[in-house]
N, C-alpha and C positions, 0 to 999 in steps of 0.2 A: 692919753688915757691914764699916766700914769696918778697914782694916790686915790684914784676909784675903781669899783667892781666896773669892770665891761659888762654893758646890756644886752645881752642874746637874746633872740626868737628864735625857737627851735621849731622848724614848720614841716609839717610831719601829715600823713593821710592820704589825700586827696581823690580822685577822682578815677584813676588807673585801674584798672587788673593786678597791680604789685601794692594795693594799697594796704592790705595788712601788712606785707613785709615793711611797708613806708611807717606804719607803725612801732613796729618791732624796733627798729632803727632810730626812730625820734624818741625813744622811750632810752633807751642806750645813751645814746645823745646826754638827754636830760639829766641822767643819773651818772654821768662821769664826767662832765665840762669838770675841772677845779672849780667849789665853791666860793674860795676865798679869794678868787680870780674875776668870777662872773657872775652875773647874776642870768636868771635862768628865768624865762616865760614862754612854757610849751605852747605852739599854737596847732589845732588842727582842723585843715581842711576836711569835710563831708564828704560823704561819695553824692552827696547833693549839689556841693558845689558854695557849700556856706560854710563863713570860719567861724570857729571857736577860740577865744580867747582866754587863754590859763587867768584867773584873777588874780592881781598882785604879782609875786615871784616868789618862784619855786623855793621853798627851805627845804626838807625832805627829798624822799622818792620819787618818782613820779610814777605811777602805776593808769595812768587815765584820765581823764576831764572829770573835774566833782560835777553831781548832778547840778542838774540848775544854770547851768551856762548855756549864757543867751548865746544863739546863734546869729551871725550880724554876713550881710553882705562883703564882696571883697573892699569895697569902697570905703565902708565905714572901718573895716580892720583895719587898713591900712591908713586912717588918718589916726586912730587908736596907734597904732606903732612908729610913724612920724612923732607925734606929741613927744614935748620936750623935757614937761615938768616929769623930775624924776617921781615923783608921788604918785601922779597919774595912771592908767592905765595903761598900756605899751610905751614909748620912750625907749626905743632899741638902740643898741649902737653898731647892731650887725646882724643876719639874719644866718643860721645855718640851715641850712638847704638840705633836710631828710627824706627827698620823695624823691620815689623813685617813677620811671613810664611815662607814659605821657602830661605834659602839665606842668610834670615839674624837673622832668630827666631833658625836655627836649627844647627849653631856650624858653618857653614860655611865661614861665615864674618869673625865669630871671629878666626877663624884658620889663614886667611889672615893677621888680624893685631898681633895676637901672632907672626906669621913668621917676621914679621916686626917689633917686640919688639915698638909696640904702645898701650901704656895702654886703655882698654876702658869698657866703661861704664856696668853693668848686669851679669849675669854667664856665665862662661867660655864655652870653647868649649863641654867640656862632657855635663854639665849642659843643657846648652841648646838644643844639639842633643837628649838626655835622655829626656827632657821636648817634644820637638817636637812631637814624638814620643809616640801617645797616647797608642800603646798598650804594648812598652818596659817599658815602664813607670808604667802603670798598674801593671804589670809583677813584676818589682820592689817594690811598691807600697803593692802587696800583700807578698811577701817575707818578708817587713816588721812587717808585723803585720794590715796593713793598709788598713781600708775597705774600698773597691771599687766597684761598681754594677758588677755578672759576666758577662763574655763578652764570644764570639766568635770571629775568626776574619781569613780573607782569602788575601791572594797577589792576585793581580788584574789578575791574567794571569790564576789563582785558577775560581777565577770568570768568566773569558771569557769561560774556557775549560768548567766547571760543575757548573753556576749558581743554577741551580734546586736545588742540592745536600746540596750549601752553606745555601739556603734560609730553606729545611730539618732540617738542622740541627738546625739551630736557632730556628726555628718552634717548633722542640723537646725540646729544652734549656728553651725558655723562652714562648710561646705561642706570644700573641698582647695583648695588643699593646707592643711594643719595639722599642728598639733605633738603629738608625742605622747613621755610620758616617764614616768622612774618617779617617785614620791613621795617619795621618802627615797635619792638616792643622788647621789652626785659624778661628776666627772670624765666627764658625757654620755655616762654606758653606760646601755645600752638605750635611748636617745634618737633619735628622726629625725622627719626630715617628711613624712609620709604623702603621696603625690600624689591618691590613689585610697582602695577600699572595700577592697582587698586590701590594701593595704601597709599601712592602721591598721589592721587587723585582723590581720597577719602580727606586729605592733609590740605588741599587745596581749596579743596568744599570747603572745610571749616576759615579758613583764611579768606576766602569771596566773602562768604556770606554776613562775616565781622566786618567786612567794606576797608579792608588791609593791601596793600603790596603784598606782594608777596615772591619771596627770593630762593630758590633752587639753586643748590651749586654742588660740587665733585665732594663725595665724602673721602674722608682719608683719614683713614684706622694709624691711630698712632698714640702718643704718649702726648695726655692733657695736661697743657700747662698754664697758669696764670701769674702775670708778674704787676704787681703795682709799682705808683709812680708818686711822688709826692712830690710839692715844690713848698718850700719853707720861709719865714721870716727871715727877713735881714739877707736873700739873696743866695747868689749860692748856684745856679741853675735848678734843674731837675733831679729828686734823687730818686733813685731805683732800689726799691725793697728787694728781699730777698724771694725767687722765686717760688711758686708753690705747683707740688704736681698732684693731681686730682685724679683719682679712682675710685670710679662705681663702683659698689658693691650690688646695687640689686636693680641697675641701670644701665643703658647700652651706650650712654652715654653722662654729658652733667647736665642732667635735664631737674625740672623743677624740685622732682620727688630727692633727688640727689642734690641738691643743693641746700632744701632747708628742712629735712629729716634726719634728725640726731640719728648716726650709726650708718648712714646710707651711703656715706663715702668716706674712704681717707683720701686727710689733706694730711698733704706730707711737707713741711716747710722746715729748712730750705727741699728743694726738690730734690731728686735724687739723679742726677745729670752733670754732675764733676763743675769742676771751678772755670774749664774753657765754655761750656754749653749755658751753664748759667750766667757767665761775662755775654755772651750773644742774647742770650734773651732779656737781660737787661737793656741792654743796647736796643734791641728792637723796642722794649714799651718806651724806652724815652724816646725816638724817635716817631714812635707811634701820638705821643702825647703831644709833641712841639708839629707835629706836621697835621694834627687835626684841631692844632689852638684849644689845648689843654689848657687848665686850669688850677691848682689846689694841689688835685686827686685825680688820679684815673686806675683804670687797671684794663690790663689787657687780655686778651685769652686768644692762646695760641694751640698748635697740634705742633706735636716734633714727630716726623717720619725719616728715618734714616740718617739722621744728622742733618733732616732742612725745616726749618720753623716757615708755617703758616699763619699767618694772623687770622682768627673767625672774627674778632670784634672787639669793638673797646666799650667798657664803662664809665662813664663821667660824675657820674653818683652812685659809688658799689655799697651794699648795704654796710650796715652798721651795726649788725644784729649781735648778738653774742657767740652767730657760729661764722660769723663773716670771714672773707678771707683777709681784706688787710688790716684787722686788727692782727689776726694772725700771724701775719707778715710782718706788721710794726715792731713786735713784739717780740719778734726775733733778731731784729734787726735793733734792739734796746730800747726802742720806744714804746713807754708805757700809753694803754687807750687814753685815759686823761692827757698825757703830753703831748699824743697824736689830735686830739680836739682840741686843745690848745695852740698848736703848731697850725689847724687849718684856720682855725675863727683870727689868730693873729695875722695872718698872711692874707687874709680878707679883707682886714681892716689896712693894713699897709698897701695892699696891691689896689684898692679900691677907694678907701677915704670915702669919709661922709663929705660928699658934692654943698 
């Protein structure tokens, strides 16, 4: 690629629950790839499920779709972003992957542009289906060696038939308060800590009735931590950002409202857990990222109680927003947002090659 701009798709929206964040994120994207590096073609999926295509490439901001852009099936996008003539409409030379949830968090997308031998951005189809996927994950997770809070956890059709039985069980498991969440989803929707027999039962109603897994496990009050993971051009293994610790302010946990409400929590990066606790916590997201076939980028989120880290969950596409955590974390660690999108679009294109 050298002596030309690389051609980026930056695919952003789709179909989720996290779809405006998936906004937020491909809007970020767009506006800090290096210019003189890339060229830039916002693409975004509908919550209908039809792409739009940026016309030409981005010179400026990107603030939005100009009115006027035709809506085209994924079929026709996608031969629009194969085509080769650089003049043409799409002509990519690598897709960054900004959605977040289902579609585009959980191996789907990426299956799409494997098939179409389009190098792009994050971990690969397994990676992320296995990431999505909080309680396979888990599953994994413990197989390795790797402590995780115990859980329960029921198919939604489990739930509709014998709620009572699910709610029993758990009750037996772990008593209250406890956690209760969906299976396959981001951004701590439909997520909270049940105090009572009413509230994981009011938490589980809502989880059946959206046709979700859904996963119950041991809460454990402690000190919220998050560590990203990165893997770079030219080799190197895995590296591991500087941790970050996370405190609600007007939340009992990091639930939605605390994650993307300016003032709602400090993030505190590096964490504040000395130089042995944060060597550990690194160590756990890189082994968190190579033992679920990580990719790019991950971050992990963890609980510290007493001097013992818990894994809750990893992220295989963590946002990108302006309040995100691993620009945060880059950032501390001397990587500027530009060198960080650069550092992933390059490592997409060497780890994957156009087929």
């Amino acid at each position: 690629m050298s002596g030309k701009a690389i051609r980026v798709a930056v695919v952003m929206g789709g179909v989720s629950s996290e779809r405006e964040i998936s906004l937020l994120s491909g809007r970020e994207v767009c506006n800090h790839l290096p210019r003189g590096r890339f060229r830039v073609k916002p693409v975004e999926i509908t919550a209908g499920n039809r792409w739009l295509l940026y016309p030409g490439w981005l010179e400026g901001d990107f603030d939005g779709m100009p009115d006027g852009v035709e809506e085209v099936d994924a079929g026709r996008a996608l031969g629009a972003l194969l085509a080769e003539e650089v003049g043409r409409v799409g002509g990519v030379d690598v897709v960054f992957i900004a959605l977040h949830g289902p579609g585009g968090e959980d191996g789907v997308i990426q299956g799409f542009f494997e098939t179409a031998g389009i190098p792009y951005t994050g971990s690969g189809v397994l990676g992320n289906a296995v990431g999505m996927d909080k309680i396979l994950s888990k599953q994994i997770l413990l197989q390795a060696g790797i402590p995780t809070p115990p859980f329960v956890h029921a198919a939604s059709a489990e739930l509709r038939q014998d709620l009572g039985s699910f709610v029993a069980r758990a009750e037996e498991r772990f008593g209250y308060p406890c956690v209760a969440k969906v299976g396959n989803q981001g951004s701590s929707h439909n997520m909270g800590i049940a105090a009572d027999r009413a509230a994981l039962t009011g938490l589980l109603e809502v989880i059946a009735a959206a046709g979700e897994h859904a996963l119950v496990e041991e809460y454990i009050k402690g000190r919220e931590l998050t560590c990203a993971v990165v893997d770079r051009p030219g080799g190197g293994g895995p590296l591991p950002l500087p941790p970050t610790e996370l405190v609600p302010l007007e939340s009992r946990f990091f639930d939605y409202h605390a994650k993307y409400t300016p003032g709602a929590t400090d993030e505190i990066t590096p964490a504040r857990i000395g130089a042995e606790a944060t060597a550990a916590v690194q160590e756990l997201a890189v082994r968190c990222h190579r033992e679920l076939r990580c990719g790019g980028m991950s971050r992990t989120d963890m609980i510290e109680r007493g001097g013992e880290l818990f894994v809750l969950e990893i992220n295989t596409i963590p946002g990108m927003t302006s309040r995100s955590l691993i620009p945060q974390a880059a950032e501390v660690a001397g990587i500027s947002f530009p060198e960080f999108l650069e550092m992933q679009t390059l490592w997409a294109l060497e780890k994957r090659g156009r087929r």
